[in-house]
N, C-alpha and C positions, 0 to 999 in steps of 0.2 A: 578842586580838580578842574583841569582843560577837557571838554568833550568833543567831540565832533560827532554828529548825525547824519547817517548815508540814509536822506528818503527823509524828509519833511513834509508827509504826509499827516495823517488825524492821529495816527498812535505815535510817531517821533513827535512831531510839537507838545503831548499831552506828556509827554518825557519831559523834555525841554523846560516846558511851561513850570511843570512839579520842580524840576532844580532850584529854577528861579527863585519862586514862590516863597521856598524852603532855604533859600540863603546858600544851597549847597554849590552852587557854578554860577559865577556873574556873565552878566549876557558877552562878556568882549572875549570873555575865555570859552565860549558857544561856538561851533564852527557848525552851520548847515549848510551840507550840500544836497540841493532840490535841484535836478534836471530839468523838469516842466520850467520854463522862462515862466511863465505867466504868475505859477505862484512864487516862485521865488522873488518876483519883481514885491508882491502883495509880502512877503514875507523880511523883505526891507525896509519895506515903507512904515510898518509894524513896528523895523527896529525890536526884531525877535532874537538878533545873536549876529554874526559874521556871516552873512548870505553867500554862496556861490551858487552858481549852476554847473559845475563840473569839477570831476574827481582832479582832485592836484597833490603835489607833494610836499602839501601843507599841512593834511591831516597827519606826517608823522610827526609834527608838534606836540599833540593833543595824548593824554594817560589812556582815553578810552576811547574807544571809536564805536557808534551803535551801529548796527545793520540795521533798519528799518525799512528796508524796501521789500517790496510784493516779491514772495518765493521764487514766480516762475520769472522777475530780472534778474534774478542775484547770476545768471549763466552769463549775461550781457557786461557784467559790471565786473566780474572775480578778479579777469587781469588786470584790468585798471588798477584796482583796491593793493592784489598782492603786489605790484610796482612799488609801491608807497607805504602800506604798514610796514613800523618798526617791529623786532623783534621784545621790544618790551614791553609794546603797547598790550593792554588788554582787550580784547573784540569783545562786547556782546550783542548778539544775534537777537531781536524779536522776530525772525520768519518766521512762519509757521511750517513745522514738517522737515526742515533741516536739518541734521545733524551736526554733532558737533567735529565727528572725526571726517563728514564732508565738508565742515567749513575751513577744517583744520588744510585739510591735503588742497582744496581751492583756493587756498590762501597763502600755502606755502606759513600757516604758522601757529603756533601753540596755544598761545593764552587767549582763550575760547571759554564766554559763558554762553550759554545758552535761555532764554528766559522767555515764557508763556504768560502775556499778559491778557487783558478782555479791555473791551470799550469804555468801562466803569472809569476806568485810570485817566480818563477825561475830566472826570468831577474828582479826581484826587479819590475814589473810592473802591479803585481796581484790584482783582484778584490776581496775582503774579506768581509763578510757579518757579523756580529757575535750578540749572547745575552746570555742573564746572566741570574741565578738562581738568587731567590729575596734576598737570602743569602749576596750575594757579595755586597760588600761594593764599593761607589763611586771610592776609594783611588785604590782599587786592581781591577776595572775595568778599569781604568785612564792608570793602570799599563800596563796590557794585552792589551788597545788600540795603545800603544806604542809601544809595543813591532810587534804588526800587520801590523801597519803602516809601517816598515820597509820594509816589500814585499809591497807595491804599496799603494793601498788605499783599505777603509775599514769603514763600514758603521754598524750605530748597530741600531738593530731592538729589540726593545721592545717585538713585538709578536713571538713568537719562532716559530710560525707553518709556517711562510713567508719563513724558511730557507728552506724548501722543495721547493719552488717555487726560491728561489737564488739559489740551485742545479741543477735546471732545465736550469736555464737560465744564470748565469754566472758560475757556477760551470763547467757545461757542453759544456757552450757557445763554448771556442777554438775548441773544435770538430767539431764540426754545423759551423764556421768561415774554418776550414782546409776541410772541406768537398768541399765546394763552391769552394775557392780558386783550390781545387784538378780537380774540376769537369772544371772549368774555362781550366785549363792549358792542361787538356785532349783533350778538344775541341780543343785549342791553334795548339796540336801534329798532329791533327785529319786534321787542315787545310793545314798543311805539316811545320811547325817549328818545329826545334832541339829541345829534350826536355829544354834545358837549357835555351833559347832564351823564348819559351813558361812561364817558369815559370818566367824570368827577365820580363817580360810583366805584367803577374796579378799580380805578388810580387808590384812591384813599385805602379802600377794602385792601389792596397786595399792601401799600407802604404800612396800615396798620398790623396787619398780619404778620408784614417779616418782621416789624416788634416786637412782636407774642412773639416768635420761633427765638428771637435773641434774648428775650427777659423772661418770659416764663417756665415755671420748674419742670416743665410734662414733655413728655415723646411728643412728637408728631402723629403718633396713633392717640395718645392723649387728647390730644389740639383736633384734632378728627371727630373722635366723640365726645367731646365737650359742644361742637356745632350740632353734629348730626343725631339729633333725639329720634329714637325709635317711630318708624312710622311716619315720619316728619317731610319736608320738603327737602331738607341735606340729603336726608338717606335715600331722595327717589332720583335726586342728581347721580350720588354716586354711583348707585346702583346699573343705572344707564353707562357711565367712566366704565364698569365691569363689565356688560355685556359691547362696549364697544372694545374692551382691552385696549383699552387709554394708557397704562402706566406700562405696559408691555411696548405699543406703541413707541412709546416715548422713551424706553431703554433702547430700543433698535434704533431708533433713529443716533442714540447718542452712539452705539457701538458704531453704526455707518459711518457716524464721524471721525471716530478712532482710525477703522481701517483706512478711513479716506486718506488721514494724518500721517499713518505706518506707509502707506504707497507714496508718496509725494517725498517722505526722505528717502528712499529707496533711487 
């Protein structure tokens, strides 16, 4: 496939990068268009694909076109874009909070995915959510799942309004994951370790842990008391997580996320 990328920023390059990688688009059939001069100059010099710094009517070349620019440009950029997409081309959107039947009418055009990815898809280990306008055809969804699949894994929802709640919750999730881990390692400094030592401690602890959750046969209420022996040091942790209403906590914040996600396609 020909791609082109609007916004070669950390989540398009990390697109980009995966096609490569994966043999699926050679860098000459890569069109990035980066506004910032500075990085696009940096993203030549790379020899990362076909650099420009501005929208032309050369992306109606290109089978796909991605949106990857910051929600609140995509207002500055729409007429540009709709000048220049073909009507066969397929869009897909990584904003966040967009819709697809506002990408459709801003664009003057149909074949609209839509797709929720996370920071992860930097190391090729990203959660991606994604759905389709009733436009697109099996063959050029098939296409775009492939091509997603390159960053990590990637899951398609039928209902489109779910993607506010996949923003909430894997979109945003490594935040809410670096938070924990940060506050962990705090503590860590707090008990008198180096910071280094502190963070070789939780780092190992979460990467061994999300192993146990992927290989072993037990709930997560399983995996819970299998640590926390009656009476123990686990169970005075938790105990304090319940009277601070930690896991309460930390549902509201994701719901705030959601609604944040629901008002911004709005």
């Amino acid at each position: 496939m020909k791609v082109a990328i609007v916004g070669a920023g950390n989540m398009g390059m990390a697109f980009a990068k995966s096609f490569i990688q994966y043999d699926l688009v050679k860098k000459e059939d890569l069109f990035l268009i980066e506004k910032n001069a500075a990085r696009a100059e940096a993203l030549q010099q790379e020899k990362a694909g076909v650099v420009v710094d501005t929208i032309s009517p050369k992306i109606g070349d290109y089978d796909l076109v991605i949106l990857s620019v910051k929600p609140q440009d995509f207002a500055s950029l729409q007429e540009e874009l709709k000048a220049v997409i073909q009507p066969k081309q397929v869009v897909l959107s990584i904003m966040a909070g967009i819709s697809i039947e506002k990408i459709q009418e801003s664009l003057n055009h149909r074949l609209v995915v839509r797709a929720m990815p996370n920071t992860p898809a930097l190391l090729g280990m990203g959660m991606t959510a994604f759905s389709a306008a009733g436009d697109i055809t099996l063959s050029q969804l098939k296409k775009v799942e492939n091509l997603i699949n390159s960053t990590g894994r990637a899951v398609f929802l039928e209902d489109e309004s779910l993607l506010d709640a996949v923003t909430a919750l894997s979109g945003s999730g490594p935040a809410y994951f670096f938070y924990l881990v940060k506050a962990m390692i705090e503590a860590g400094k707090e008990m008198g370790f180096e910071d280094s030592m502190a963070a070789l401690l939780v780092k190992q602890t979460m990467l061994g842990s999300f192993h146990l959750i992927n290989n072993a046969e037990k709930s997560l209420d399983e995996l819970i008391k299998a640590v926390a022996s009656k009476g123990g040091t686990t169970e005075a942790a938790l105990k304090k997580f319940e009277e601070g209403l930690l896991a309460q906590n930390l549902k509201d914040g994701i719901f705030a996320a959601q609604k944040r996600a629901t008002e911004l396609s709005k």
